[in-house]
N, C-alpha and C positions, 0 to 999 in steps of 0.2 A: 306557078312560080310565086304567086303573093302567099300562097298558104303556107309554103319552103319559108318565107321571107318572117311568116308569124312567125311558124314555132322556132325557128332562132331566137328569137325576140323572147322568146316565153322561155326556151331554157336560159339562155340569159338570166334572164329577172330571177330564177329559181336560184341560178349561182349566186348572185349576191344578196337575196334575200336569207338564203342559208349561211353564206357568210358575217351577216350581222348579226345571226342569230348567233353562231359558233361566240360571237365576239362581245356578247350582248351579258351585261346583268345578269341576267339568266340563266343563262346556261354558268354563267361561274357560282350562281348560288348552288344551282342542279351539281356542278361538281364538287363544290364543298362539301354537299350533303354525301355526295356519294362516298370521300373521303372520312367523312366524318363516321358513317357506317362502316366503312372497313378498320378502320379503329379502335371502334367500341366490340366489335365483334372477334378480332384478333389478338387486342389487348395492346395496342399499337400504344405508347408515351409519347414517341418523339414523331414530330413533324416530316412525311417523305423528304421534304427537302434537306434537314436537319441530316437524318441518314444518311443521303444520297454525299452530304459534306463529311462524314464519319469514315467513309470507305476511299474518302481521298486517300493516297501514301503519303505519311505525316515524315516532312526530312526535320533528322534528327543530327543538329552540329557535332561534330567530335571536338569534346571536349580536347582543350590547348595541351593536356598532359599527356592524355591518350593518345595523341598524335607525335608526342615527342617520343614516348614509349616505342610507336610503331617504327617511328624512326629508326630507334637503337635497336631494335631487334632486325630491320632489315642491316645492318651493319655490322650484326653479331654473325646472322646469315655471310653475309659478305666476307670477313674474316675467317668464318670457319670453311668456307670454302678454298678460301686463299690458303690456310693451314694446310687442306686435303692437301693440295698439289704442290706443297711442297713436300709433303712425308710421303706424296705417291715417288717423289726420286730416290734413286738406289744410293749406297752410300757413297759409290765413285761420286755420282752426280754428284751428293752433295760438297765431298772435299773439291773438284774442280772447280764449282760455284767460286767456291771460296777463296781457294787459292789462284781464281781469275780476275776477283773482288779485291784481291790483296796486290795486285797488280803486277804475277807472271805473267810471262807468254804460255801460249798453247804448249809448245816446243816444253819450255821449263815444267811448267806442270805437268806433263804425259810423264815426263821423266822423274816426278815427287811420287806422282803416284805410281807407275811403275815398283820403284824403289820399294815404297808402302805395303805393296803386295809381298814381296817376297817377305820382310820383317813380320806381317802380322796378318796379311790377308783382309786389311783394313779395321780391321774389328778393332774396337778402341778399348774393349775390354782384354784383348789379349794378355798373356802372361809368358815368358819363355821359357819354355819345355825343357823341364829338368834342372835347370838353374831356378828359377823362379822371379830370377833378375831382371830381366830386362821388363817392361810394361809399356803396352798403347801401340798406336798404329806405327810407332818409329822406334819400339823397344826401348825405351831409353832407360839409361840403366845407372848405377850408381850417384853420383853426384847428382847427374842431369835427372833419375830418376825422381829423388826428392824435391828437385828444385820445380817440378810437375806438380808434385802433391802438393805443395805450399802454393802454387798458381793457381791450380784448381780449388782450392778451400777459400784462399783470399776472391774469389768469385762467387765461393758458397754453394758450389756443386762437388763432386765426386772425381776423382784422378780420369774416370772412365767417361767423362762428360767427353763426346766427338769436338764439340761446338770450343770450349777449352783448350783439348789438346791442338786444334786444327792453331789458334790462337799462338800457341805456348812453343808451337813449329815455329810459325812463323816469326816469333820472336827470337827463334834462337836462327833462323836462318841471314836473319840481320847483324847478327852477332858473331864474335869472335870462334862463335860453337862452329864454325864452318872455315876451316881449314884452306888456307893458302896451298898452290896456287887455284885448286880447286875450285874457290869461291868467285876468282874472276872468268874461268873459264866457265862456272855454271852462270855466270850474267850474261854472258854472249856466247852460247854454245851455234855452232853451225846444222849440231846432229841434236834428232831425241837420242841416240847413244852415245854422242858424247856428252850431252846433259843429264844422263842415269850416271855415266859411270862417273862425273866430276861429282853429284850429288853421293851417288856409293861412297867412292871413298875421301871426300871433303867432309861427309856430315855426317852418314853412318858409321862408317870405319868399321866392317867387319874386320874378318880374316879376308885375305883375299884369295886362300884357297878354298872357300865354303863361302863366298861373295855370290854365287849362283847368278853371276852379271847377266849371261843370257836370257834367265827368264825375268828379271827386270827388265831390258831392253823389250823384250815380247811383251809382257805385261805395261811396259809404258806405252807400245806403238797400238794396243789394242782401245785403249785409255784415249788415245790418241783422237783416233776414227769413231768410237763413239759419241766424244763428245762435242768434237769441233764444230759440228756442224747443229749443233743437238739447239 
């Protein structure tokens, strides 16, 4: 047991005689040298420590402009995605948009654009077959046809601009251009066909034997269902 009792004692003393050596003058001159040799033989300039500072990740500010830059393009982003989805809608969508923004009812509007259909098939470039007279998604033709062209130029776009003509409707649908008693039965119709047909013959005014009423009435109720809920 006493001999047990020494060599504790003895390793002991070796631990901390080894640990003041590790901690000692000495041994930091023995490592300088030894530093100092791997330097000279490597070609070593800069101090381990010095390095070991080089290989930090150096954070580099963004500059105040760069950041406003980034800005505007995540915004450019943002708009042009905004644009996508709107030219992802078809042209119905778009005229119901607008003329639900212009402040019809559902009802009223199935029945404009209904109408629409039959006259042009929407297309704002349209031209009337064989006459050459009527033009745009509502044919309009003589007087009313000119008085398109001059709206659309005073805007600085083309007769065939959708965004204008959708405009140049609804200007005239406020107007005198809409036929009594027509005009009041298309503010409070009870039917999408009786709001095509006061719109037919209040504002378009064909014949009314080439009025093709039914497929208005079909083409407004289709109008209708696509988009009320859309």
């Amino acid at each position: 047991m006493k001999t047990l009792r020494k060599l504790v004692v003895v390793f002991g003393l070796c631990f901390f005689l080894a640990g003041a050596f590790l901690n000692s003058g000495f041994f930091k001159q023995k490592q300088d040298e030894a530093y100092a040799q791997l330097k000279e033989k490597y070609q070593i300039t800069t101090d381990i420590v010095e390095v070991q500072d080089e290989l930090e990740p150096e954070v580099i500010e963004e500059p105040e402009a760069t950041q406003t830059e980034n800005v505007q393009k995540v915004s450019e982003v943002k708009t042009k995605k905004e644009e996508a989805k709107v030219d992802n809608r078809t042209t119905e969508n778009i005229i119901w948009d607008f003329l639900k923004n212009s402040g019809y009812t559902d009802i009223q509007t199935a029945a404009i654009i209904g109408n629409l259909y039959q006259e042009s098939g929407l297309k704002s470039s349209s031209v009337e077959h064989g006459t050459g007279e009527g033009i745009g998604i509502a044919q309009w033709s003589f007087g009313r046809k000119q008085q398109l062209k001059n709206y659309a130029a005073s805007k600085g776009v083309e007769w065939t601009n959708l965004n204008a003509q959708l405009e140049f409707l609804v200007k005239e649908l406020k107007s005198s251009q809409f036929y009594e008693p027509y005009k009041s039965t298309f503010a409070n119709p009870y039917s999408i066909n009786e709001a095509v047909e006061a719109y037919c013959f209040g504002f378009e005014r064909p014949n009314r034997a080439k009025a093709n009423l039914s497929y208005r009435e079909k083409m407004a109720w289709q109008a209708y269902y696509r988009n009320v809920d859309r």
